[in-house]
C-alpha positions as CSV (number, residue, x, y, z in Angstrom):
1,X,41.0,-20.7,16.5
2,X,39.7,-24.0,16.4
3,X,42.9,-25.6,16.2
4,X,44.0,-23.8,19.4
5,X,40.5,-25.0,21.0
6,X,41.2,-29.0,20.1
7,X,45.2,-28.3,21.3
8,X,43.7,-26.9,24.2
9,X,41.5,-29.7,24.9
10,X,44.6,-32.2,24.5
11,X,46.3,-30.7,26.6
12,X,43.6,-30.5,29.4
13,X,42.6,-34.4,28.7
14,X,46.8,-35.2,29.2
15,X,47.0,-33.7,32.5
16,X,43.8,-35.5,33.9
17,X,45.0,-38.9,32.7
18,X,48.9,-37.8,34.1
19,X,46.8,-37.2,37.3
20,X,44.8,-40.0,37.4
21,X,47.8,-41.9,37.2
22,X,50.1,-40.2,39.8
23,X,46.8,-41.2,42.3
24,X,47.2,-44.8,41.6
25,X,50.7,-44.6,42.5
26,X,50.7,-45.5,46.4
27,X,53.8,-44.8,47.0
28,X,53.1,-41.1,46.4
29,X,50.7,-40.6,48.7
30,X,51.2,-38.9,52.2
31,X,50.6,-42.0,54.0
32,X,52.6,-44.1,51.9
33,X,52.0,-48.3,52.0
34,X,53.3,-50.7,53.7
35,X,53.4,-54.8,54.9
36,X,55.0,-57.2,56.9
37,X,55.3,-60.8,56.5
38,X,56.6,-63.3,59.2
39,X,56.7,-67.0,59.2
40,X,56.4,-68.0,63.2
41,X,56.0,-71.8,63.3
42,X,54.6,-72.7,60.0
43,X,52.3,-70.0,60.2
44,X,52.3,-67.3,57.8
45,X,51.2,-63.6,58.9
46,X,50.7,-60.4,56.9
47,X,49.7,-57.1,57.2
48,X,48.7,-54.9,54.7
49,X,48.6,-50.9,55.9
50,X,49.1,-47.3,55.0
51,X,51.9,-45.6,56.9
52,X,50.4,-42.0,58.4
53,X,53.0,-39.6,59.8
54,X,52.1,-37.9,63.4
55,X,53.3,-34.4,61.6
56,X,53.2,-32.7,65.3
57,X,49.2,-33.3,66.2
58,X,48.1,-34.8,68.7
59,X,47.1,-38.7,67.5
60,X,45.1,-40.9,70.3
61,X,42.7,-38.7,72.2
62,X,43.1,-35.8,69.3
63,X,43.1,-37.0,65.5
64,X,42.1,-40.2,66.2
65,X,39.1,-40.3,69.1
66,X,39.0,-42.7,71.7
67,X,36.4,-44.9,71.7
68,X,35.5,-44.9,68.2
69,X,36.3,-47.4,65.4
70,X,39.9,-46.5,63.6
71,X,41.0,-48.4,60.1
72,X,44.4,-49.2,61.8
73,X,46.3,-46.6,59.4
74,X,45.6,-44.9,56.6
75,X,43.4,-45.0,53.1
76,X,42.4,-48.5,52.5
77,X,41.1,-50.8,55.4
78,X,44.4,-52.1,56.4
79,X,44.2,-56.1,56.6
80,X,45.5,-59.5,58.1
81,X,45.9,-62.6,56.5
82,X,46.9,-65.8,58.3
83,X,47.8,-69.3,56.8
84,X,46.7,-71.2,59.5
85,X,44.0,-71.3,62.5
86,X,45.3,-69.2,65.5
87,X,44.9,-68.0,69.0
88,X,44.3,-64.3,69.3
89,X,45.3,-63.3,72.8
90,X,44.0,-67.0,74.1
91,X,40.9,-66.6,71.7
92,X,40.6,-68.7,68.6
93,X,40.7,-67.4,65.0
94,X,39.9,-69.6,61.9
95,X,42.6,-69.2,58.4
96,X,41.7,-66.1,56.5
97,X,41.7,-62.4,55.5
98,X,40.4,-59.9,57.6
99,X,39.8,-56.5,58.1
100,X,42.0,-55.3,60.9
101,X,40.5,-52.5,63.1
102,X,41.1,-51.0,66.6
103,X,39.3,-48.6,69.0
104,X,41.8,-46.9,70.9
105,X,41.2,-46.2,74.5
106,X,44.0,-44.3,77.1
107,X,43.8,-47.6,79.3
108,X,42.4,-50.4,76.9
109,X,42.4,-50.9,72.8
110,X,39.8,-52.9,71.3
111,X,42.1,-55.3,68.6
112,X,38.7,-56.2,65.6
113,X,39.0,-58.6,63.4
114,X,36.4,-58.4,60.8
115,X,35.1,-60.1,57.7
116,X,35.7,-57.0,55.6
117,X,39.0,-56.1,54.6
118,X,38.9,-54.6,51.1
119,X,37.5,-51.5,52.3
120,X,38.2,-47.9,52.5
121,X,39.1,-46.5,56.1
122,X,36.6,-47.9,58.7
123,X,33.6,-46.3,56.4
124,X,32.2,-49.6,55.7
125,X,32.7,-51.1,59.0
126,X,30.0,-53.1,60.5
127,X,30.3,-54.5,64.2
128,X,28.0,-57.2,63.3
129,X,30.7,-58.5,61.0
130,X,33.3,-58.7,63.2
131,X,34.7,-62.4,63.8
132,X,36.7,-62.2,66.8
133,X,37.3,-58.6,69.7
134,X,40.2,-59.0,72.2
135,X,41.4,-56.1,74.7
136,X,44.5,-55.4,75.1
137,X,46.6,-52.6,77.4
138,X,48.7,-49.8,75.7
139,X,52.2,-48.5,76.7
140,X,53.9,-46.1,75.8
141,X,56.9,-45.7,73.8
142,X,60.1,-43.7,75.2
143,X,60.1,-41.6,71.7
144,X,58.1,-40.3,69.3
145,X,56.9,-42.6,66.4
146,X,56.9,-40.4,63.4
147,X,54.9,-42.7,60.7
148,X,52.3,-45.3,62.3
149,X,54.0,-48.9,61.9
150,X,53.3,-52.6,62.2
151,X,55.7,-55.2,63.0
152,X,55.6,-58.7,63.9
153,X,57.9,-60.5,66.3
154,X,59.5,-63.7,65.3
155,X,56.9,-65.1,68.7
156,X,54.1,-63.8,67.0
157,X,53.4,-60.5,68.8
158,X,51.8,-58.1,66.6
159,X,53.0,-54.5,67.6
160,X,51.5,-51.3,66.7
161,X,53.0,-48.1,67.2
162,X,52.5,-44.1,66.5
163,X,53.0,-41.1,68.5
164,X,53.9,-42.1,71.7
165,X,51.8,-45.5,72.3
166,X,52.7,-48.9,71.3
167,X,50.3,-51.7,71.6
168,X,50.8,-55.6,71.7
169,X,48.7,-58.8,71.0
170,X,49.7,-62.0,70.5
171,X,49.0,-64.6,67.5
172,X,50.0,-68.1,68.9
């Protein structure tokens, strides 16, 4: 009997540590990493962000409210690092790492750029450490975006895009 209790217990303490484990692997998850890197001029741009899939709800105006702070993806506070100092939509940006947030609106998205960027979700958002806010206008996309993405255009132009909205600022 006490042989079957210590196997038991084995067993048990192998399948949290096999679990623990599977949770570290990011690329399991349901909203799996991602980032993009583009060199524009001698500048250097990446984002780091979690891919989550629109899975046929509703995403701006339903899962995600308008108005209200949104990580920009999924899991961990996705972030921006530039190499050099920038223009955000005509609005200057010093070098860095930054947390990169958005309120979504149906006629205007707030693009935040914030000191914290090694966060989880928008949880530990402050406004008062945001560095720079520009607005920018949403379109919308002629089909469906299944998994949220980021890209960045060999001008600059950062492009997000999910559902059916798709939403441009410029890095110069």
């Amino acid at each position: 009997m006490k042989n079957l209790k210590i196997a038991s217990f084995l067993i048990l303490s192998l399948l949290f540590t096999f679990s623990a484990l599977a949770q570290k692997d990011k690329s399991k998850r349901k909203s799996p990493p991602a980032q993009v890197s583009q060199e524009v001029d001698g500048l250097n741009i990446t984002i780091d962000y979690s891919r989550p899939s629109k899975r046929g709800r509703e995403i701006f105006g339903g899962l995600e409210d308008y108005g209200k702070v949104w990580r920009t993806g999924a899991n961990e506070t996705t972030w921006i690092e530039l190499s050099k100092d920038v223009k955000v939509e005509g609005k200057a940006l010093a070098a860095g790492k930054y947390g990169l947030f958005t309120i979504p609106g149906e006629d205007e998205w707030i693009i935040i750029f914030n000191k914290k960027w090694d966060g989880w979700g928008a949880y530990e958002y402050k406004e008062d450490e945001d560095v720079l806010r520009v607005s920018v206008t949403p379109s919308t996309t002629e089909e469906v975006v299944e998994l949220f993405s980021v890209d960045v255009e060999n001008s600059g132009d950062v492009i997000l895009a999910w559902d059916q909205t798709k939403v441009k600022f410029s890095i110069r």
